[in-house]
C-alpha positions as CSV (number, residue, x, y, z in Angstrom):
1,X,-41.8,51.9,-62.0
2,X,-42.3,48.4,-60.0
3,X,-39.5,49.7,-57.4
4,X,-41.3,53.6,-57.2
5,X,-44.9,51.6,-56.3
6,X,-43.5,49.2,-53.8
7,X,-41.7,52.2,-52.1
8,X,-45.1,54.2,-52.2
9,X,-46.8,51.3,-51.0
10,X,-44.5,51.0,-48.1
11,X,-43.8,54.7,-47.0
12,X,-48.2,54.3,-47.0
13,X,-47.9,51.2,-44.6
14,X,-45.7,53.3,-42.6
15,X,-47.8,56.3,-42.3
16,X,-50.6,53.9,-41.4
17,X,-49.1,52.0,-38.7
18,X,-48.3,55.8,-37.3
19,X,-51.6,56.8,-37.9
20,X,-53.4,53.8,-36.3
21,X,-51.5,54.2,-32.6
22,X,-54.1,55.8,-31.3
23,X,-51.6,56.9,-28.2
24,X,-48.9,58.1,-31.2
25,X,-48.2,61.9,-31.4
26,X,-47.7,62.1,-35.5
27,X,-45.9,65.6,-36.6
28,X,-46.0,66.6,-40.3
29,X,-44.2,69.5,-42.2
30,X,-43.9,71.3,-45.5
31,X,-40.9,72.6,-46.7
32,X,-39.4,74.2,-49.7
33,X,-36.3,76.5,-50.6
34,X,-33.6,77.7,-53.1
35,X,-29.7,77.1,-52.9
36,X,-27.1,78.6,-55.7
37,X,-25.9,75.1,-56.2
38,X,-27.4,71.3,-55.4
39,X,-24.3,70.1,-53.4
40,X,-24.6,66.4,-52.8
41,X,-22.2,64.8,-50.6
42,X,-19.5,67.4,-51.3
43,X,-20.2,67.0,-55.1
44,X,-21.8,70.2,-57.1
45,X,-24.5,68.0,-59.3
46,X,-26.2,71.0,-60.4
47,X,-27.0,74.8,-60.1
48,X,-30.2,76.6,-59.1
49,X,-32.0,73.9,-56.7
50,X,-35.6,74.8,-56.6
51,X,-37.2,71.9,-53.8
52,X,-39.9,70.8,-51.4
53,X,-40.7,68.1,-49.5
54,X,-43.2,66.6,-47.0
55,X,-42.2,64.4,-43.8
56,X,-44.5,62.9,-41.5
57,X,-43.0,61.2,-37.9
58,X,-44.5,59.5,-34.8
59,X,-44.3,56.3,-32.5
60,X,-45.3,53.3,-32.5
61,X,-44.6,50.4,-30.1
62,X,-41.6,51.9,-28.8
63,X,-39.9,52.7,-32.3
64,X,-39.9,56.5,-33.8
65,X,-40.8,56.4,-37.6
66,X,-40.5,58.7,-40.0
67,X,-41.2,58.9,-43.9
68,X,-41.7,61.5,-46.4
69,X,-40.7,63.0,-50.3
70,X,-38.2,65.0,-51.1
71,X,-38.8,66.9,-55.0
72,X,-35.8,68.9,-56.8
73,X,-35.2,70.9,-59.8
74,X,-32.0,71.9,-60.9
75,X,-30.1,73.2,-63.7
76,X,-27.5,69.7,-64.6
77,X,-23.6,69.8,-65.3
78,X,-22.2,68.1,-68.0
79,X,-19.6,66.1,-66.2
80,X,-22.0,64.8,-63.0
81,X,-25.8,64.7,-64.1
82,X,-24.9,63.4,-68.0
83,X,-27.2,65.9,-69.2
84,X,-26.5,69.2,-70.6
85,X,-25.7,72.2,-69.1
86,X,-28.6,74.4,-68.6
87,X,-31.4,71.8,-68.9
88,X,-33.1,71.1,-66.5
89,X,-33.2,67.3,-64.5
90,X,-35.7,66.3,-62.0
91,X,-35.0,64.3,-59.1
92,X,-37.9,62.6,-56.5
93,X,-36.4,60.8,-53.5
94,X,-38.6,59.0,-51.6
95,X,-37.5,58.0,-48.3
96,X,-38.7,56.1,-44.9
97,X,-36.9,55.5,-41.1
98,X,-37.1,53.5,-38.2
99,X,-35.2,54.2,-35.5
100,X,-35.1,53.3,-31.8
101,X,-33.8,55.3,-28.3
102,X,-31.6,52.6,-26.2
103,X,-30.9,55.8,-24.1
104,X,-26.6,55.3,-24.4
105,X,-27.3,55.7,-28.3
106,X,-30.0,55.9,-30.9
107,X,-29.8,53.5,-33.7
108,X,-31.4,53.6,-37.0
109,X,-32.1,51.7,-40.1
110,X,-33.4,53.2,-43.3
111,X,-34.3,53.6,-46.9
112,X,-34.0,56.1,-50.0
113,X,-35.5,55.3,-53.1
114,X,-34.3,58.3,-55.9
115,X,-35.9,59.2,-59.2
116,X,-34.5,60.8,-62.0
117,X,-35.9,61.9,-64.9
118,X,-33.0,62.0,-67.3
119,X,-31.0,58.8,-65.4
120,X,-29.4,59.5,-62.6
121,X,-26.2,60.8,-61.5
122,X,-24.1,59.5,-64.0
123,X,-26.4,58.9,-66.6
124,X,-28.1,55.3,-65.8
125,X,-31.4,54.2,-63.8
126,X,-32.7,54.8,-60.4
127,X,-30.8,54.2,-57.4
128,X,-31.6,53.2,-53.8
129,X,-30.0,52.8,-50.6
130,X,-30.5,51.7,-47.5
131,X,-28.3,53.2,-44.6
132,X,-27.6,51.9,-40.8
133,X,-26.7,54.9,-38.2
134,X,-26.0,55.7,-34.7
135,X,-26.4,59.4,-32.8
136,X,-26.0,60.8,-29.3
137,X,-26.8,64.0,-28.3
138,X,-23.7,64.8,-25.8
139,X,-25.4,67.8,-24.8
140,X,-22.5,70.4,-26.2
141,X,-22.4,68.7,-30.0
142,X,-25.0,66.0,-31.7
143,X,-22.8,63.3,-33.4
144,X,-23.9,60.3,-35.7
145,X,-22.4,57.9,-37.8
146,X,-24.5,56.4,-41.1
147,X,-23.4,54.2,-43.5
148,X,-24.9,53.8,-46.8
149,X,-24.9,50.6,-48.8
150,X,-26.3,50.7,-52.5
151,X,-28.9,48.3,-53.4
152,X,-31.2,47.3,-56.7
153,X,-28.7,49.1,-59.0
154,X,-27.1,47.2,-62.0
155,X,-24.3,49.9,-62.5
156,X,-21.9,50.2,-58.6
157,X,-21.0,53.8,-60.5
158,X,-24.0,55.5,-59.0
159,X,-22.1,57.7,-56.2
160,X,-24.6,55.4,-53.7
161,X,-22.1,52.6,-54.0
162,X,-21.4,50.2,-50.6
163,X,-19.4,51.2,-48.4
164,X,-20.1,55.0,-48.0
165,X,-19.8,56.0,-44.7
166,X,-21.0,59.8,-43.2
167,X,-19.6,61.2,-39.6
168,X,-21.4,64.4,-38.9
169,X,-21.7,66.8,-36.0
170,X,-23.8,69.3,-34.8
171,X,-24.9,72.1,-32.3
172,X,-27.7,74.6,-32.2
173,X,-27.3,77.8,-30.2
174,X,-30.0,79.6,-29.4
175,X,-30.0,83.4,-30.0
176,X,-33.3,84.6,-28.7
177,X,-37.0,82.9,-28.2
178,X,-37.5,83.1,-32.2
179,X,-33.9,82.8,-33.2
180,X,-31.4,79.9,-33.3
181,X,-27.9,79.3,-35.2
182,X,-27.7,75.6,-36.5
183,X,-24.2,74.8,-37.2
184,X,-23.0,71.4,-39.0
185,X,-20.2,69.4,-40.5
186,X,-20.2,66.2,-41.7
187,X,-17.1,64.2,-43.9
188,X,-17.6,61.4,-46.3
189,X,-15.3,58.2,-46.3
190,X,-15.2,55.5,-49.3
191,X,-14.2,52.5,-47.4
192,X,-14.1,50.2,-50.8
193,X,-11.4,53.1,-51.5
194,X,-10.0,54.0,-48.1
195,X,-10.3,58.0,-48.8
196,X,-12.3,60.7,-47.9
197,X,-14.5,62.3,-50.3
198,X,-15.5,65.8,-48.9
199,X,-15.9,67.9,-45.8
200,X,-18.9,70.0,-45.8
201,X,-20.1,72.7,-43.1
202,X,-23.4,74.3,-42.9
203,X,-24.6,77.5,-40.8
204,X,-28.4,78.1,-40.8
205,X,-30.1,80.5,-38.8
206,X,-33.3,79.4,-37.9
207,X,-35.9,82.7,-37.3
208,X,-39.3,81.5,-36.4
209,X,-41.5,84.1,-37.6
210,X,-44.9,82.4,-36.9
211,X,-45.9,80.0,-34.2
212,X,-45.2,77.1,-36.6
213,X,-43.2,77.8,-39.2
214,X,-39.5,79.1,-39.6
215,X,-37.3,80.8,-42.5
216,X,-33.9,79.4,-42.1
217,X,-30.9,81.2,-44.8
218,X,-28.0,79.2,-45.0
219,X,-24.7,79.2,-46.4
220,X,-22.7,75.9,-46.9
221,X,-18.9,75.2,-48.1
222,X,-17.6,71.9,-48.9
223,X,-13.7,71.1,-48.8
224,X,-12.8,68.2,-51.5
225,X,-10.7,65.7,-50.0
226,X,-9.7,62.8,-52.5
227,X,-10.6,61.2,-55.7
228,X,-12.5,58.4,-56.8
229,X,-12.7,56.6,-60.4
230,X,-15.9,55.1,-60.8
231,X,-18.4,57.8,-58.3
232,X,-19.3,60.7,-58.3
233,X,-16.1,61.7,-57.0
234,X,-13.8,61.2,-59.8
235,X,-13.0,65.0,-59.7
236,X,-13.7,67.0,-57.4
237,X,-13.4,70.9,-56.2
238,X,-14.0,73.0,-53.6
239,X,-17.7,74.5,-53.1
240,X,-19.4,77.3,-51.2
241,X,-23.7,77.5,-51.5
242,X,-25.9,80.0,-50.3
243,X,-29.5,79.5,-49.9
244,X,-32.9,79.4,-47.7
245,X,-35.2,76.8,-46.6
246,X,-39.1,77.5,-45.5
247,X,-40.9,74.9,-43.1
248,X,-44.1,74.8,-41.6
249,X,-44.6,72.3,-38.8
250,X,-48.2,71.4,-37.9
């Protein structure tokens, strides 16, 4: 509880210092949605992911913040979650970013405090992370590298351990004035381990039916790649996901 209101009471100071840059432009949005399965780094924690989530973004003194929450409800497996199949387990991530524009690269340092109900992923207490990244947009693909380092946790067997590293790519092609095809792929790499965890593709298509909000169906399939005692990734399989995402941007 002490960790949850320091991380409130910083994602607040955030949105402040956003709010109080009287030159900032700050963006909000809404969004919930449905997928068959809650995939999580190439690992099928649960099925029947019911979320939302709120994000809020500006600028301020020549950095682009962002914060927001991210709620989920899902249906837990017996060998990932530690609860029983078919009960439920709720999950609250909260979550904020900094992240600067040198114009070759953008680099980025943030944080992810999660919340489980029943423990988390394997059984235990909360978890947080905070992550270092770099992005360019090459114009033809967006690429980014992040690595996630664990932090605050008693137990390394969390599937946040340090020393998890994501490369992902991306491109979004754009069909018509209110239609656009996301496509992304991303691969996981345990460098305590040296082996890849997973390698997970997403295609979205984005329709926006209303000047500021979008329906976006997806379907995802992630390709396990290795084994690791200890995480999350102890055994692994192949998984496919369909679902849909609503946003409202305002």
């Amino acid at each position: 509880m002490q960790n949850y209101c320091k991380t409130i009471g910083a994602l607040a100071a955030a949105s402040t210092l956003v709010a109080g840059n009287a030159k900032a432009e700050v963006e909000y949005e809404l969004h919930t949605g449905y997928s068959s399965e809650y995939l999580y780094r190439g690992v099928k924690v649960g099925n029947d992911l019911v979320e939302a989530g709120a994000d809020v973004k500006g600028k301020a003194a020549g950095l682009d913040l962002s914060a927001g929450a991210w709620y989920g409800t899902f249906d837990g497996t017996d060998d990932i979650s530690g609860v029983r199949g078919g009960n439920n387990v709720n999950e609250l991530d909260l979550y904020g970013d900094v992240s600067k524009d040198f114009g070759f690269l953008t680099g980025s340092i943030g944080y992810i405090f999660r919340n489980y109900d029943q423990g988390n992923l394997l059984g235990t207490e909360d978890t947080q992370e905070i992550y270092f990244g770099i992005s360019r947009d090459f114009g033809c693909v967006a690429a980014s590298l992040t690595y996630y380092w664990g932090v605050g946790s008693t137990s390394p067997e969390v599937g946040v351990t340090e020393g998890y590293t994501e490369f992902a790519l991306s491109h979004s092609f754009e069909l018509s004035p209110c239609l656009a095809l996301n496509v992304s792929t991303n691969v996981g790499y345990l460098s305590e381990d040296d082996r890849f965890t997973a390698w997970t593709t997403k295609v979205a298509l984005d329709w926006g039916f209303a000047e500021h909000a979008k329906l976006s169906p997806f379907i995802a399939a992630s390709l396990a790649m290795g084994e690791a005692d200890r995480t999350i990734w102890y055994t692994t399989s192949n998984q496919f996901v369909g679902g849909a995402m609503l946003s409202v941007n305002f």
